[in-house]
N, C-alpha and C positions, 0 to 999 in steps of 0.2 A: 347148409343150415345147421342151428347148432341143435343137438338133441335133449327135449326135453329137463333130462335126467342134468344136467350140466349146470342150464339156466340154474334149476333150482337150486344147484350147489352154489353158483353164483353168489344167488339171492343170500344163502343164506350165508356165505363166508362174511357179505354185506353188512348184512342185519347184525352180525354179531360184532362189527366194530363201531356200532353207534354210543353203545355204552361207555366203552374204554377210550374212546377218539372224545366224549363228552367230558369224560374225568379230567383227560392230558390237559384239557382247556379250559377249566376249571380251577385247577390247578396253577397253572399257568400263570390264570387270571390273576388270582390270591397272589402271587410271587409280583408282577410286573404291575400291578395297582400300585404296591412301594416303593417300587425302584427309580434309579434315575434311566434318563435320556429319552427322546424323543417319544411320543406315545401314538400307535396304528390302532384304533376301534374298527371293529367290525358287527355290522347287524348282517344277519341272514337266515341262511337256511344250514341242512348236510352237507350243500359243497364248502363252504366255509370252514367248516369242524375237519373237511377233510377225507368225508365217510369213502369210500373206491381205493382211497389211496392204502401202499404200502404201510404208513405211518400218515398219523395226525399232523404232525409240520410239513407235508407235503400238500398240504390243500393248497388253493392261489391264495389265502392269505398269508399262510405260512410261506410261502414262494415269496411272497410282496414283501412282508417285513426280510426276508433274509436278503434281496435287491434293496431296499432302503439303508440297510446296513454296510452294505458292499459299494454303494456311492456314496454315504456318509463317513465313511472309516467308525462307526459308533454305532449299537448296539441300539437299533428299536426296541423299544418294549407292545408288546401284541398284547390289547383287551379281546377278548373275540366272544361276545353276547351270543353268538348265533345259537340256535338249536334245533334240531334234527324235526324235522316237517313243517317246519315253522311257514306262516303265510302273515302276508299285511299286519291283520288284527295282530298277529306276536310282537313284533316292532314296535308298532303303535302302543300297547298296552303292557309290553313287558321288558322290551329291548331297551326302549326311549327312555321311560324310566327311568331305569338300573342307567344308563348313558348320562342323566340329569345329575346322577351322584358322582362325577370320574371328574378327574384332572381335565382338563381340556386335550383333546386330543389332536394331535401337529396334522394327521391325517385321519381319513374316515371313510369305510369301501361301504356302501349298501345296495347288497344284490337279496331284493324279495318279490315274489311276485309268483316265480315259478309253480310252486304249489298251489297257488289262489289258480293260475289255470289250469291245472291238472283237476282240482278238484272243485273248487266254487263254480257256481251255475250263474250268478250275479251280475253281470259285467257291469255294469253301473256303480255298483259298492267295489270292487276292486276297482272302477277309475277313484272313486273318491275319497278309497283308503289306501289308495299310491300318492295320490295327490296331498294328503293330509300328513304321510310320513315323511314325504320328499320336503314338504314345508317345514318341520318339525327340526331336519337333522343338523349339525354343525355347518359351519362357514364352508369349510376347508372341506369335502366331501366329494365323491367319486363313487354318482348314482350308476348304476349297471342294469342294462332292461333284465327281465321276467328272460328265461327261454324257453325257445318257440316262433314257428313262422308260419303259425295259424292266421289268419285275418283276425279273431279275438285278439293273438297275443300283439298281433301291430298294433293295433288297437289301443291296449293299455302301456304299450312301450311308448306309443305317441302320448299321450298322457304325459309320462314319465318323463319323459327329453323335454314335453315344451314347461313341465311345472320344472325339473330342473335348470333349465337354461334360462328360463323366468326369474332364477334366485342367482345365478349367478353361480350353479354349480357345477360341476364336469359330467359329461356323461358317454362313458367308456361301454365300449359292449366286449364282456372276454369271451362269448358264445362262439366267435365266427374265425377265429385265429388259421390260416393257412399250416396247413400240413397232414399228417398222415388221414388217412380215412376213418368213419366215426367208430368203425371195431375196435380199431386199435386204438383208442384212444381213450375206450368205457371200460368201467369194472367189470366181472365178474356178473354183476347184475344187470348189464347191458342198459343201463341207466343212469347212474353216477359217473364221473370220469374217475379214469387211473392215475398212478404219475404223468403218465404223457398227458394227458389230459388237464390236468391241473397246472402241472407247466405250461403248456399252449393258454389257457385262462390267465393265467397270471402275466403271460408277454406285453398284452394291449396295455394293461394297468403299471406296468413298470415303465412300458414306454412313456406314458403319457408324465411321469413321475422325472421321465431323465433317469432314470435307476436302469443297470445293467439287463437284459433279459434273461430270465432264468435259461440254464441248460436244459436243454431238453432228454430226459433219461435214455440208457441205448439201452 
């Protein structure tokens, strides 16, 4: 069992790459809005931005676009909306948005939910603000459940599969990926994943893509 004193350093080595894993991606953003070749959007939450890992392009989206580019022979360009706690209502009202002004994008990951069950009390307004974002998103799109394997989170995961499958969208889960056990696999804050971790998340989504599957870090 690990000792108190540890977690907390964890937490905080965590806490302290939300800021500058937000910048990288921001940034990013601004850069790869003008550029050419193929375009990856992402709505989400901190695993998106990457927050556990080593560095900010290690998150699975950053994993996804760097397999898009490795089948392609050509250089994706990554929007990545996402922000650090973000639930449903952000998507909906802030992600969707800012998503309404972009280039059309070739692909599109949206993994949200997670936070609405950690913290929303609602289950009815998180089925109906999953339901309403999943209608909202692009063509081309790669809906991801909430995690969790609460009976609430099957609950709004079913939601999520039949309004996706309903449009005709993919619906990938990078939660359940085969391999190491879930220590090794979490930050520091025994919460977000690490590199292995976001490598294992990004497998299912490159599969599904035809795209090589990231290595997994030794």
């Amino acid at each position: 069992m690990l000792a108190a004193s540890t977690v907390f350093t964890g937490l905080r080595e965590v806490v302290d790459q939300i800021e500058p894993y937000t910048r990288y991606w921001d940034a990013r953003n601004q850069t790869d809005v003008d550029g050419d070749g193929p375009l990856l959007l992402a709505f989400g939450d901190s695993t998106a931005l990457g927050v556990g890992a080593s560095q900010a392009v290690n998150s699975y989206i950053g994993r996804l676009g760097e397999a898009l580019s490795l089948r392609d022979g050509t250089e994706w360009r990554i929007i990545n909306l996402s922000q650090s706690g973000a639930r449903l209502k952000d998507g909906l009202e802030r992600q969707l948005p800012i998503a309404h002004e972009l280039p059309t994008p070739d692909l599109t990951v949206c993994c949200l939910g997670s936070n609405d069950l950690t913290w929303g009390i609602d289950s009815s307004k998180i089925h109906k603000q999953m339901e309403a974002l999943i209608e909202a998103l692009p063509p081309e799109t790669i809906v991801c459940p909430a995690a969790g394997a609460s009976q609430r989170a099957r609950s709004v995961n079913k939601v999520a599969r039949t309004t996706a499958t309903g449009r005709g969208l993919a619906f990938v889960n990078p939660w359940g990926e085969p391999g190491p056990g879930a220590f090794e696999r979490l930050a520091g804050d025994r919460f977000h994943p690490n590199d292995l971790g976001y490598a294992l998340m990004a497998r299912p989504l490159a599969r599904h893509v035809d795209a090589p599957e990231p290595d997994l870090p030794h």
